[in-house]
mmCIF file of the N, C-alpha and C atoms, coordinates in Angstrom:
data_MODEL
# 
_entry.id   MODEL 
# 
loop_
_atom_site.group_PDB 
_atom_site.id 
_atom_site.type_symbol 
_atom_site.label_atom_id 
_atom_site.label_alt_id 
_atom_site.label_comp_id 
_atom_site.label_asym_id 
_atom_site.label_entity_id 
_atom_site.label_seq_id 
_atom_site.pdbx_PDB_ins_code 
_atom_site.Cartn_x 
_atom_site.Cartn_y 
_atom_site.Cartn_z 
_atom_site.occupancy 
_atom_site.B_iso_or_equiv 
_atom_site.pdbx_formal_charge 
_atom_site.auth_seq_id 
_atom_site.auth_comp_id 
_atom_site.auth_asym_id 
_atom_site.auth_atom_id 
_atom_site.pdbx_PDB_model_num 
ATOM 1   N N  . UNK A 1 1  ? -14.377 99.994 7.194   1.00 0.00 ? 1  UNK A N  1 
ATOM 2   C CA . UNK A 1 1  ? -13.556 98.872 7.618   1.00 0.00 ? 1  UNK A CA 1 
ATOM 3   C C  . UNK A 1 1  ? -13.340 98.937 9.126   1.00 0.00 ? 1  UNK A C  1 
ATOM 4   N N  . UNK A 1 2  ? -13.457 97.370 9.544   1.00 0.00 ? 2  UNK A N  1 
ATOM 5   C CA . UNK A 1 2  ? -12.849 98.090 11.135  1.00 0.00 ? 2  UNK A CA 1 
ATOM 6   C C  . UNK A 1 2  ? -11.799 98.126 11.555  1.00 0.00 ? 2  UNK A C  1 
ATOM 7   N N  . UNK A 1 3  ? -11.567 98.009 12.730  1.00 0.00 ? 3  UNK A N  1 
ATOM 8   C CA . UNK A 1 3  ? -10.183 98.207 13.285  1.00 0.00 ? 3  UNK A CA 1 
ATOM 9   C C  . UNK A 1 3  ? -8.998  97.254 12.916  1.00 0.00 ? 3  UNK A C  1 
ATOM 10  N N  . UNK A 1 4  ? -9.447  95.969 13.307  1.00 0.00 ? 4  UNK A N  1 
ATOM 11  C CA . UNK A 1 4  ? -8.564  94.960 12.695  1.00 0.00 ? 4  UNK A CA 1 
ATOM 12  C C  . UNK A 1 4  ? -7.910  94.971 11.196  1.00 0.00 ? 4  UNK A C  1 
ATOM 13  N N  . UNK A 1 5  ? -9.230  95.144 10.330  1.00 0.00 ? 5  UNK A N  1 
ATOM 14  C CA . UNK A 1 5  ? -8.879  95.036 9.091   1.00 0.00 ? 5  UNK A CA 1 
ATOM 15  C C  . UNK A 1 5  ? -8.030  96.231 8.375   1.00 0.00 ? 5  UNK A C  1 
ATOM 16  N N  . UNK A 1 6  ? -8.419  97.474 9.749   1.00 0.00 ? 6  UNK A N  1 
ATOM 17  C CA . UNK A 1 6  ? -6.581  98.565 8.781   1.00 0.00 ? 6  UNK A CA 1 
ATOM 18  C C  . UNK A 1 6  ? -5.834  97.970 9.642   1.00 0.00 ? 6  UNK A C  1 
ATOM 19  N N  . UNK A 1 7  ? -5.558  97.397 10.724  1.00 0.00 ? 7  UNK A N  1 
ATOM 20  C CA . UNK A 1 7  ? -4.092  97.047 10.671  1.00 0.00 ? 7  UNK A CA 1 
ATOM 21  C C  . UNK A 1 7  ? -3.977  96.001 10.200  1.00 0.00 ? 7  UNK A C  1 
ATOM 22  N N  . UNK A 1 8  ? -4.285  94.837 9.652   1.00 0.00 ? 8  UNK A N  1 
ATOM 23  C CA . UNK A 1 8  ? -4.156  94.076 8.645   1.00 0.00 ? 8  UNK A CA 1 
ATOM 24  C C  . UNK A 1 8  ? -3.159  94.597 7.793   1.00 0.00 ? 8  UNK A C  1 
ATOM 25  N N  . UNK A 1 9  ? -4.021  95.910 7.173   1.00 0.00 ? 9  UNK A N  1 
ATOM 26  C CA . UNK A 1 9  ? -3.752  96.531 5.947   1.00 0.00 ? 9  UNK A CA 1 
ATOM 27  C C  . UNK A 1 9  ? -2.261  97.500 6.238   1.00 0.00 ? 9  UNK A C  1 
ATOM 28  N N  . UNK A 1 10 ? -2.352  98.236 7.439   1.00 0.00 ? 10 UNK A N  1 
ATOM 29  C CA . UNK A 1 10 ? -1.170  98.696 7.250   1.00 0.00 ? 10 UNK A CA 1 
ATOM 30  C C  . UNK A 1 10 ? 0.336   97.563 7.922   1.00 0.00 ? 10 UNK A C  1 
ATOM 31  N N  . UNK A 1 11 ? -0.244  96.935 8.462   1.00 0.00 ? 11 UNK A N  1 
ATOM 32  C CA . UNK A 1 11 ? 1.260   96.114 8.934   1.00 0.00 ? 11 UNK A CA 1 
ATOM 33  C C  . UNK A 1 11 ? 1.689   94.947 7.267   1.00 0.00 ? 11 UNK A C  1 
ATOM 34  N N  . UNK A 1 12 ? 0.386   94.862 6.516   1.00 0.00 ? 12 UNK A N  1 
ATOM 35  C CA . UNK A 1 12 ? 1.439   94.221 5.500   1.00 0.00 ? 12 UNK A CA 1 
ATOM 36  C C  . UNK A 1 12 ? 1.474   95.001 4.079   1.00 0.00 ? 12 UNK A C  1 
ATOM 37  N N  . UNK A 1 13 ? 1.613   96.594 4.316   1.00 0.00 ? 13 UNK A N  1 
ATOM 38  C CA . UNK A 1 13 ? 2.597   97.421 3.574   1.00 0.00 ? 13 UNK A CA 1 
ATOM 39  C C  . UNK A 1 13 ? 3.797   97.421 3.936   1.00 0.00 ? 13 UNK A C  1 
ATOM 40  N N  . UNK A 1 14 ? 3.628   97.292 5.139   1.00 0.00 ? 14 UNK A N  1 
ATOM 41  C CA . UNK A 1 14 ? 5.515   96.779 5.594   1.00 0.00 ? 14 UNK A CA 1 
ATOM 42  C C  . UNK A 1 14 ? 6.224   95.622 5.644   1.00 0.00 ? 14 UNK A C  1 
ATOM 43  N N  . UNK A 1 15 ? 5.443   94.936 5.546   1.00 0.00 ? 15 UNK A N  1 
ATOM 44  C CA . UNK A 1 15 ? 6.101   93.196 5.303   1.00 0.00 ? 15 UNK A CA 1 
ATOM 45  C C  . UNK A 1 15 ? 7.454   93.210 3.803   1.00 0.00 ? 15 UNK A C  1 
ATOM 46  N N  . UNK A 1 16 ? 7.967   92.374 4.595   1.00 0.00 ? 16 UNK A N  1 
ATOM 47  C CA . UNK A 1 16 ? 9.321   91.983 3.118   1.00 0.00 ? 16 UNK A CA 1 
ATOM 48  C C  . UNK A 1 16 ? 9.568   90.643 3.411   1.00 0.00 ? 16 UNK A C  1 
ATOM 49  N N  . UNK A 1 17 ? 10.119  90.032 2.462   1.00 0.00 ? 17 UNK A N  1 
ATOM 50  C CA . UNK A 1 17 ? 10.547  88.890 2.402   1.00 0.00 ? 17 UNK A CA 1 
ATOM 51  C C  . UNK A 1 17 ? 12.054  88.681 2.468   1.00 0.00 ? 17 UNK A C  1 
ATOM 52  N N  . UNK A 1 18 ? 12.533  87.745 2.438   1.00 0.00 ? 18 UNK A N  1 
ATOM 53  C CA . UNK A 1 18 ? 13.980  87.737 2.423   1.00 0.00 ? 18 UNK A CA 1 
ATOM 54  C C  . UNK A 1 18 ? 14.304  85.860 1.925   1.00 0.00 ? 18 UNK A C  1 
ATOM 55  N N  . UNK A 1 19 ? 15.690  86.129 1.711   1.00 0.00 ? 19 UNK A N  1 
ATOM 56  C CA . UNK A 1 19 ? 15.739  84.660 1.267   1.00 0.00 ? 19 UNK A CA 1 
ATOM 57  C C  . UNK A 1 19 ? 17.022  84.104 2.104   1.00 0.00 ? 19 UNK A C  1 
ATOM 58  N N  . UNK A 1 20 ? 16.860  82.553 2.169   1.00 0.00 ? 20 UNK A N  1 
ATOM 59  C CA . UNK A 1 20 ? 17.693  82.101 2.716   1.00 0.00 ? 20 UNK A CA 1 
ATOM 60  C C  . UNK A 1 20 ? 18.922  81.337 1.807   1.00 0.00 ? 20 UNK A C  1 
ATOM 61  N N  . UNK A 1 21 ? 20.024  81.362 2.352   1.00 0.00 ? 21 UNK A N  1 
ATOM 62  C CA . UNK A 1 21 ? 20.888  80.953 1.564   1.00 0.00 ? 21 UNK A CA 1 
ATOM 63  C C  . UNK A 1 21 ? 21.936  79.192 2.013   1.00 0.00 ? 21 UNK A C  1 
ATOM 64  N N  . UNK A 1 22 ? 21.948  78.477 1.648   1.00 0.00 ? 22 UNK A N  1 
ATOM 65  C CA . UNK A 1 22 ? 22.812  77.053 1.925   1.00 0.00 ? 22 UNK A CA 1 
ATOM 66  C C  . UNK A 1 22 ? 24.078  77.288 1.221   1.00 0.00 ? 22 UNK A C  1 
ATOM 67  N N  . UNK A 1 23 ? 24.768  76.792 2.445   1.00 0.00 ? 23 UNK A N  1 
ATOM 68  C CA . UNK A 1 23 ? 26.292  76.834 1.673   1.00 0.00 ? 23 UNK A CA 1 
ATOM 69  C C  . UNK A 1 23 ? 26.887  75.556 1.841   1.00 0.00 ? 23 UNK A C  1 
ATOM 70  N N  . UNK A 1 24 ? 26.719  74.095 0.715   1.00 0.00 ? 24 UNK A N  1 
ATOM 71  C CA . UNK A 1 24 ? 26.989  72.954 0.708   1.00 0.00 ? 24 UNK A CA 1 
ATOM 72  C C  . UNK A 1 24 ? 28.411  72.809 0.410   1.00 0.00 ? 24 UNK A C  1 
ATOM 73  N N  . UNK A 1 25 ? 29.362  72.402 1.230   1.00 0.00 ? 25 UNK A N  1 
ATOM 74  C CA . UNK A 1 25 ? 30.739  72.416 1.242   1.00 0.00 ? 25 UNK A CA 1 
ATOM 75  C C  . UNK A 1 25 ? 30.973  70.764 0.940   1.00 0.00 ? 25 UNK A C  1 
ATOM 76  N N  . UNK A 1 26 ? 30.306  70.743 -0.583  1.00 0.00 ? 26 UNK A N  1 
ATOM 77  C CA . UNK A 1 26 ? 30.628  69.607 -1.085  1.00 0.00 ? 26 UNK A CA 1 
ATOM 78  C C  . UNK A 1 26 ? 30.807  69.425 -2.377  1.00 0.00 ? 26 UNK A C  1 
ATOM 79  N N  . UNK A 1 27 ? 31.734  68.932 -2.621  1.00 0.00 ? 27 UNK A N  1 
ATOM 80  C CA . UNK A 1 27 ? 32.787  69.196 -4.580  1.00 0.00 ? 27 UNK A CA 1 
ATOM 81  C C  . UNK A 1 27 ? 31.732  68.544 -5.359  1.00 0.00 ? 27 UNK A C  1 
ATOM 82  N N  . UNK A 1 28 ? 31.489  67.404 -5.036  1.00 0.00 ? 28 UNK A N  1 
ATOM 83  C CA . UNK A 1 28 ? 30.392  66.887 -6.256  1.00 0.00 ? 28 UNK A CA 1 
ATOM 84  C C  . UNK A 1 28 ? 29.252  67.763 -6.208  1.00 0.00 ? 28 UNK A C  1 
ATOM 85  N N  . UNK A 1 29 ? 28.244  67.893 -5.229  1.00 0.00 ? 29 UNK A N  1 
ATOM 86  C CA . UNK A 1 29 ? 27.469  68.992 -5.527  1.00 0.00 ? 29 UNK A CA 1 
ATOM 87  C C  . UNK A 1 29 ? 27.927  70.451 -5.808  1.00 0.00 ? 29 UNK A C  1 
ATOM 88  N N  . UNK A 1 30 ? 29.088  71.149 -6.034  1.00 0.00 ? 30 UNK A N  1 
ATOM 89  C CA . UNK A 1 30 ? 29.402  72.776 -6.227  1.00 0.00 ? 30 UNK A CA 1 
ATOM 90  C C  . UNK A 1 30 ? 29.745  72.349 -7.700  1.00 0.00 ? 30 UNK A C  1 
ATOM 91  N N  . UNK A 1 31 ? 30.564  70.628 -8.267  1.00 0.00 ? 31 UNK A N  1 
ATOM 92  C CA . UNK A 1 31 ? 30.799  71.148 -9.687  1.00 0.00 ? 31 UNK A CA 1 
ATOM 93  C C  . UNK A 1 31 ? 29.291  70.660 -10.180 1.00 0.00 ? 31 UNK A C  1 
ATOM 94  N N  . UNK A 1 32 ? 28.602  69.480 -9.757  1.00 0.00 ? 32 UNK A N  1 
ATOM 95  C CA . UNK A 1 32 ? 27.366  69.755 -10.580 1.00 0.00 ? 32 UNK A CA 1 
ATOM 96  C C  . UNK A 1 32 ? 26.680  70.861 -10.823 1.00 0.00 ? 32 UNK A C  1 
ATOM 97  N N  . UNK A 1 33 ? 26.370  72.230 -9.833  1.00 0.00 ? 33 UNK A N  1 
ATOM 98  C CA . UNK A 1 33 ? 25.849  73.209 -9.870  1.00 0.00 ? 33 UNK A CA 1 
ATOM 99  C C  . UNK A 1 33 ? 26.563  73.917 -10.832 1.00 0.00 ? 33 UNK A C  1 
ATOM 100 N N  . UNK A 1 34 ? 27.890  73.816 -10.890 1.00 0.00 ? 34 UNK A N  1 
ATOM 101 C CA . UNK A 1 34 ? 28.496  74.750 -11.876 1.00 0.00 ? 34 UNK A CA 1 
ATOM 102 C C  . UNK A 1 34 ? 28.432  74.407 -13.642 1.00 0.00 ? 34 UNK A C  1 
ATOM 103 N N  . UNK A 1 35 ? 28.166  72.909 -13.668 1.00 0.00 ? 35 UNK A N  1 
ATOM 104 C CA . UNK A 1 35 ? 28.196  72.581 -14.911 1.00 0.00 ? 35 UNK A CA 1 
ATOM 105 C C  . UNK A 1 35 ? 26.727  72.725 -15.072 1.00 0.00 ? 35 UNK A C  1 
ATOM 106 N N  . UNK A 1 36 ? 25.709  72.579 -14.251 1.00 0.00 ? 36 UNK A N  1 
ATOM 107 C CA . UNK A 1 36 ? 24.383  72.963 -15.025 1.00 0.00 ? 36 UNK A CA 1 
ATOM 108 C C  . UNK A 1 36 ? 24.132  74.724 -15.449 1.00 0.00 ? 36 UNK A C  1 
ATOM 109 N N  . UNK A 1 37 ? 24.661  75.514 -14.598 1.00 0.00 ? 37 UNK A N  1 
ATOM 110 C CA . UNK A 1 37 ? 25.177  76.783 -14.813 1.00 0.00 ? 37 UNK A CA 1 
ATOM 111 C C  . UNK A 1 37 ? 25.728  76.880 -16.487 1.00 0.00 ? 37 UNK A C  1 
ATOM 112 N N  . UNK A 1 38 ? 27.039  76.434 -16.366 1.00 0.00 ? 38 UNK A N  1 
ATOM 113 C CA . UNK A 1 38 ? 27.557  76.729 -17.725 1.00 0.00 ? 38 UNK A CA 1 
ATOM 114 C C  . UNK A 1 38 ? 26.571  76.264 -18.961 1.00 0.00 ? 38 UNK A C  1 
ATOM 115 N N  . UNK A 1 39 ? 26.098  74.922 -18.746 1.00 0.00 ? 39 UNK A N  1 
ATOM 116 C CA . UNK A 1 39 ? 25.137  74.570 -19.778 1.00 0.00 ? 39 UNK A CA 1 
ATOM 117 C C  . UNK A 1 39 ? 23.987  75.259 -20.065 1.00 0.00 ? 39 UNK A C  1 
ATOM 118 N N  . UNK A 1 40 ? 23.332  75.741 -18.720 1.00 0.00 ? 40 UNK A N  1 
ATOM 119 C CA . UNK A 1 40 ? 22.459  76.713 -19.517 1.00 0.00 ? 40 UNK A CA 1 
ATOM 120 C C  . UNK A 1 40 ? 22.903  77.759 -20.097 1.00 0.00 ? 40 UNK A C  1 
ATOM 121 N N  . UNK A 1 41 ? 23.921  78.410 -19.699 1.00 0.00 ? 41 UNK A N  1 
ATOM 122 C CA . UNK A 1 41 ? 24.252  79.236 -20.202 1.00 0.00 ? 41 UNK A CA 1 
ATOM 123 C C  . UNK A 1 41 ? 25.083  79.289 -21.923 1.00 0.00 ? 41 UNK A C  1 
ATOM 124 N N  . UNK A 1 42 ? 25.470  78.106 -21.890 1.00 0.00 ? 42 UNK A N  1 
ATOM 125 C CA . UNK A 1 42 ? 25.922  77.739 -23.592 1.00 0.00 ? 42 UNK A CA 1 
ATOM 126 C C  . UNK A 1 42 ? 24.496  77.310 -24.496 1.00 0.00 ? 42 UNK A C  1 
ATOM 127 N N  . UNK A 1 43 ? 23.470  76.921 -23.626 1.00 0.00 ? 43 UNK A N  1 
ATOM 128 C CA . UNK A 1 43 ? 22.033  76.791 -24.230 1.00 0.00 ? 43 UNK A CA 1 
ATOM 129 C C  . UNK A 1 43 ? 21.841  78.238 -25.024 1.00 0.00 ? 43 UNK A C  1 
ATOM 130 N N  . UNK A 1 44 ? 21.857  79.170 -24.236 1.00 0.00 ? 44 UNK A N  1 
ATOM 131 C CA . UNK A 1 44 ? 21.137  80.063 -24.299 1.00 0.00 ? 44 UNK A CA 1 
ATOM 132 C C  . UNK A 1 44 ? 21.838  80.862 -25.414 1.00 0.00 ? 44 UNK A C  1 
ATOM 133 N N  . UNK A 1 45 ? 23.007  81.169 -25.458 1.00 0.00 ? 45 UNK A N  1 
ATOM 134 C CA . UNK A 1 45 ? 24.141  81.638 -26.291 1.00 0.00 ? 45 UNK A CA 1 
ATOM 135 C C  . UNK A 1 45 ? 23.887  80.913 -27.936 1.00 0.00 ? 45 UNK A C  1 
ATOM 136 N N  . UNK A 1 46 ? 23.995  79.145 -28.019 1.00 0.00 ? 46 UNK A N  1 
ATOM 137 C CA . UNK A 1 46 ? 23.536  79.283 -29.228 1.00 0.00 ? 46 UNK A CA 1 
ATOM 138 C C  . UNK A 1 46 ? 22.305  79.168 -29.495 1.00 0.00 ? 46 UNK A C  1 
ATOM 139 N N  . UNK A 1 47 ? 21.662  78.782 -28.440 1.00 0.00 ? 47 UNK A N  1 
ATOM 140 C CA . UNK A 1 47 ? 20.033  79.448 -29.142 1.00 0.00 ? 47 UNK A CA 1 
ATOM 141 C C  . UNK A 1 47 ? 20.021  80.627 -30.035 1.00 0.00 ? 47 UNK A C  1 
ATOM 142 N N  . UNK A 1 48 ? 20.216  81.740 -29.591 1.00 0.00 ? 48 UNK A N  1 
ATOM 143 C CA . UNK A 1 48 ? 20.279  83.084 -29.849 1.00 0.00 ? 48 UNK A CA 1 
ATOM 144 C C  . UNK A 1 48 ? 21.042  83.352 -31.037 1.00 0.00 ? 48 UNK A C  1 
ATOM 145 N N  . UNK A 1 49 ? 22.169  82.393 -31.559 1.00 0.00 ? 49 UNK A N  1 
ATOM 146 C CA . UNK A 1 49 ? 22.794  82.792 -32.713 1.00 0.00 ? 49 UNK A CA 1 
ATOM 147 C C  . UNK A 1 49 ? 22.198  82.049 -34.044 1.00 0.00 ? 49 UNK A C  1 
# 
């Protein structure tokens, strides 16, 4: 291999990702998020029983 292609190789053994986060300071969108939340989560609950 040549030169390029190990550091290719070793600079993305070190690569990471990361995530970004939004913080929407808005009631209709935080309770919609929360009621699709709970619903899946009551999905899933009686699925299972």
């Amino acid at each position: 291999m040549d030169q390029v292609a190990w550091k290719e190789l070793c600079c993305s053994l070190f690569d990471y990702k990361t995530e970004k986060y939004v913080i929407a300071k808005n009631k209709k969108v935080g309770i919609l998020y929360r009621l699709v939340q709970v619903s899946i989560l009551f999905y899933i609950l009686l699925s299972s029983f």
